[in-house]
N, C-alpha and C positions, 0 to 999 in steps of 0.2 A: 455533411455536417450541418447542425442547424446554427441559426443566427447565432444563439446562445454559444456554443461551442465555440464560433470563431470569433465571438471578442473575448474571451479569454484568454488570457496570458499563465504561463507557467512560469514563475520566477523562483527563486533560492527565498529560505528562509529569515524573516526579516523579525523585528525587535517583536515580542507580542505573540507570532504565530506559536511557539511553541507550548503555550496555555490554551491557546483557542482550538490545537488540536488534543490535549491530554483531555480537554472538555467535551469535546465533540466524540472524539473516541467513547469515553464513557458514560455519556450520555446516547449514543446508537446504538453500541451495545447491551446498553442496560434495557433500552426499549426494545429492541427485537430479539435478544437471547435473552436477555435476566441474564446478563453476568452481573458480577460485583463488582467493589471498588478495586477489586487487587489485577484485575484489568487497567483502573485506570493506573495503578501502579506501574503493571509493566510499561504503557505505554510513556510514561515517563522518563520511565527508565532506559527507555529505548533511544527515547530523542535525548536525554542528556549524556548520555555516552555518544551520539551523533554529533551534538554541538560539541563536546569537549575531546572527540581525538579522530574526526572525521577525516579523510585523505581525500583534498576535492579532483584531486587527477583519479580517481576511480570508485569516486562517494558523491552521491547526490543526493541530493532532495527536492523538490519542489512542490509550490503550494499553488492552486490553481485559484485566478484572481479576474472576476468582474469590476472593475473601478477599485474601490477600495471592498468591495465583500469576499471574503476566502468562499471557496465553493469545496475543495479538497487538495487530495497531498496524496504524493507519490513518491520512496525512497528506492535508491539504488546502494547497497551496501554489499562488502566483500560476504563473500560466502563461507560455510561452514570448510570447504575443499578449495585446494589451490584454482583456481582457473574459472571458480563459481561466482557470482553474483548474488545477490539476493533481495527478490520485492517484497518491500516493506514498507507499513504504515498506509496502504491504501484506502484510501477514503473520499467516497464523492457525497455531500450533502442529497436526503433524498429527493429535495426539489429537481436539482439537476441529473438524475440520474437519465437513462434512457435513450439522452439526448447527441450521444458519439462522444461526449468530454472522456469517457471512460477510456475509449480504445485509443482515443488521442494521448491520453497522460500516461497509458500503459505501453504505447509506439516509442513514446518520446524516450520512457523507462529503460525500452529494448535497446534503442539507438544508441544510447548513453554507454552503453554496459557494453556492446559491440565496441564502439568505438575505446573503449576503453582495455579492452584488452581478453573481455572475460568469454570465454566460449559458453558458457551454459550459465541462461539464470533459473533460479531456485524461488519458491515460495510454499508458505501454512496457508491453510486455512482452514474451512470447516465444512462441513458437508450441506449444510443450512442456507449458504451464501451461497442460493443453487444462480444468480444472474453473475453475479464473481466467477464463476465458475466456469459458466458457459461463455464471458469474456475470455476467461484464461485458453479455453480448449480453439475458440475460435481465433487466436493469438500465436497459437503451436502449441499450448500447452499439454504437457499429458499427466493425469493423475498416478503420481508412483505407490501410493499405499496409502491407504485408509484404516484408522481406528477406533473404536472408541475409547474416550475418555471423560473423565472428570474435570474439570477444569473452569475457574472463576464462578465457581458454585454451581452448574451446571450441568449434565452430564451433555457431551458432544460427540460428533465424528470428526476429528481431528485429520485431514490429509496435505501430504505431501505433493506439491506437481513441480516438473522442471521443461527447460526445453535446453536444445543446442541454440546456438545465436550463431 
C-alpha cells in the first residue's frame, strides 16, 4: 500500500457527505460515460433511502478520508436474495486511483458483510469500468451475465458479478 493509502481513514457517513457524493457521482459519470442527470438522480436516491432505513448491524457505508478531503465511498447493503449482500456506491476520486485505496475499501466492504452474516455479496456495473472490473475479478469476483442496455442516455453493457464470502 502506498503512503497515500495508509493515511487514509474509512469512517461512516457524516453531515455534508451525502451531497459531495450525488456531485461526484454525476459529475464522473457525466465525464467518462456521458450519462445524464437521472444518474445523479438515482444516486440520490439510493443514499436517501440509505440514510433514512438503513440496518447498521448489516448496512454500511463508508467514505474514505485524507484530513478533512473525501477521496471515495464504499456501501454494504442487503441484497436482492436472502443471505446476499450488495456493493454499492463505489467511488474512488481519479487522483487516488491506482494507488491500493481501492482493494483496501473493497476488503474492508467484504469484511463487513462476512462478518455480518451474508454468504455472498452481489454487484452492477458496466462493462466500460474495465480497472472496477479487474478489481472485482482480482477480489473473487466473477462476472454472472452481461447485457446491453440503454441506460442514463447512453447505450451500455450492464453486468452482473457476485462471489461466495
Amino acid at each position: 500500500m502506498t503512503g497515500l493509502a495508509s493515511e487514509v481513514v474509512l469512517d461512516g457517513l457524516r453531515i455534508g457527505d451525502a451531497g459531495w457524493l450525488i456531485e461526484q457521482h454525476g459529475r464522473l459519470y457525466a465525464d467518462h460515460d456521458g450519462f445524464d442527470a437521472g444518474f445523479e438522480a438515482l444516486v440520490a436516491r439510493i443514499l436517501a433511502d440509505f440514510i433514512d432505513n438503513h440496518d447498521p448491524a448489516c448496512e454500511r457505508g463508508w467514505i474514505a478520508r485524507r484530513g478533512d478531503q473525501r477521496l471515495g465511498s464504499i456501501f454494504c447493503v442487503r441484497g436482492a436474495e436472502p443471505g446476499d449482500a450488495m456493493l454499492r456506491l463505489f467511488l474512488l476520486l481519479p487522483s487516488v486511483r491506482g494507488m491500493g485505496l481501492g482493494a483496501r475499501m473493497l476488503q474492508t466492504c467484504l469484511d463487513f458483510a462476512r462478518a455480518a452474516g451474508y454468504r455472498r455479496m452481489t454487484l452492477s456495473t458496466h462493462e466500460s469500468h474495465r480497472a472496477a472490473c479487474a478489481l472485482y475479478a482480482r477480489a473473487g469476483f466473477a462476472c454472472l451475465s452481461s447485457k446491453p442496455v440503454t441506460s442514463f442516455g447512453v447505450a451500455l453493457v450492464e453486468q452482473a458479478w457476485a462471489r461466495d464470502l
